[in-house]
C-alpha positions as CSV (number, residue, x, y, z in Angstrom):
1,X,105.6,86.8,79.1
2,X,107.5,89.1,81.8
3,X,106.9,89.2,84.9
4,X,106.8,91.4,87.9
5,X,110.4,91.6,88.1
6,X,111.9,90.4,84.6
7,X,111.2,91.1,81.1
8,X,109.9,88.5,78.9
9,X,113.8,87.7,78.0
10,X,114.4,87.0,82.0
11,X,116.1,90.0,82.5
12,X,115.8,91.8,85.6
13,X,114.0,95.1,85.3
14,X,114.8,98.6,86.7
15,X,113.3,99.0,90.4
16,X,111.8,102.0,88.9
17,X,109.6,99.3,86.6
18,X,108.4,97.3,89.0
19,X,104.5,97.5,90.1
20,X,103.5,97.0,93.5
21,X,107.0,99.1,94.7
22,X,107.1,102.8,95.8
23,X,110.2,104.8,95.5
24,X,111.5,107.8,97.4
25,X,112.6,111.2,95.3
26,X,116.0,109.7,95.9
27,X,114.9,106.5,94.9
28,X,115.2,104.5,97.9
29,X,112.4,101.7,98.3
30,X,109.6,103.3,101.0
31,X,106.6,100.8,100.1
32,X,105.9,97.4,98.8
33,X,102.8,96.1,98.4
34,X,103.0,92.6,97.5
35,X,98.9,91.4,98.7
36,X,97.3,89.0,96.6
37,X,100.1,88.2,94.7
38,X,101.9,84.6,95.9
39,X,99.7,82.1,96.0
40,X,102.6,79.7,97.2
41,X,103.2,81.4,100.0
42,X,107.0,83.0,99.7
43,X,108.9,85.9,100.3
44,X,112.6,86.3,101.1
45,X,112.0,89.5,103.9
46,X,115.8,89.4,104.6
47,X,116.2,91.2,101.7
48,X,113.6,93.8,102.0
49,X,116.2,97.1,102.2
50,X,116.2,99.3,105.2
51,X,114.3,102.2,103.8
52,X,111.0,100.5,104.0
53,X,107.7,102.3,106.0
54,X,105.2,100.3,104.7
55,X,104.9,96.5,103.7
56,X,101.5,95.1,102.6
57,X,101.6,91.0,102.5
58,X,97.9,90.2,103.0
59,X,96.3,87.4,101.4
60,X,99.6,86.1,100.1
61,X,98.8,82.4,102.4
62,X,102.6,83.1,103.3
63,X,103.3,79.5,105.4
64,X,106.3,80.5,107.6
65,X,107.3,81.0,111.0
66,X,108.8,84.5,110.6
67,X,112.3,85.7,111.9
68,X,111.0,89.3,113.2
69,X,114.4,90.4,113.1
70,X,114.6,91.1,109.5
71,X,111.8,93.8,109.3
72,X,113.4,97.2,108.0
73,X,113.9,99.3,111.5
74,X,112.2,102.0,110.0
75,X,109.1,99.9,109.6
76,X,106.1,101.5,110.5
77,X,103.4,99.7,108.7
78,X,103.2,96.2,108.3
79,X,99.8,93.8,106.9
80,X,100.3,90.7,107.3
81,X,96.8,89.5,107.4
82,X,95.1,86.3,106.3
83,X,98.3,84.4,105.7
84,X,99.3,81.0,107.4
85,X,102.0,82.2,109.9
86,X,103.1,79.8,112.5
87,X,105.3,80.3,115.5
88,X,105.5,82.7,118.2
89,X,106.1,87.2,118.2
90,X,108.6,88.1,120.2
91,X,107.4,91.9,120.3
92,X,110.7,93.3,121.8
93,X,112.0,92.1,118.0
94,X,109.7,94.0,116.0
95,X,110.6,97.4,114.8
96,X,110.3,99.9,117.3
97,X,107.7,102.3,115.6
98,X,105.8,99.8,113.9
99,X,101.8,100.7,114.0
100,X,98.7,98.0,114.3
């Protein structure tokens, strides 16, 4: 049994394997579209890498108060819909072009 990320061994697979991730023509991550798919609620979105647009998180009942800091700056889309977030949004810390 592998799973999103690792082969049934536990090795890591190539980006290029992984469902639920779009890649550039230069193979930069553009989209990732992780809804429905952690049912315990975590995601580690410092790492997400700069070359994001679009992040989908809905339905993931994601329990965190969220540093908005860490979003990609070229962030454009973001779902973060029926989750359990908690805490306050800054707006002045959320990428500048981001759409609703």
């Amino acid at each position: 049994n592998g799973t999103i990320f690792h082969d049934s061994d536990g090795t890591f697979k190539e980006i290029r394997g992984w469902s639920y991730i779009t890649l550039d023509a230069a193979g930069h991550v553009i989209a990732v579209d992780f809804h429905d798919l952690s049912k315990n609620g975590q995601f580690q979105l410092e790492w997400l890498p700069e070359t994001v647009y679009t992040l989908e998180l809905e339905l993931n009942q994601y329990k965190k108060d969220i540093d908005w800091k860490v979003f990609p700056i070229g962030l454009h889309i973001l779902n973060i819909s029926e989750n359990l977030l908690y805490g306050s949004l800054p707006l002045e810390d959320l990428p500048r072009d981001i759409r609703a």
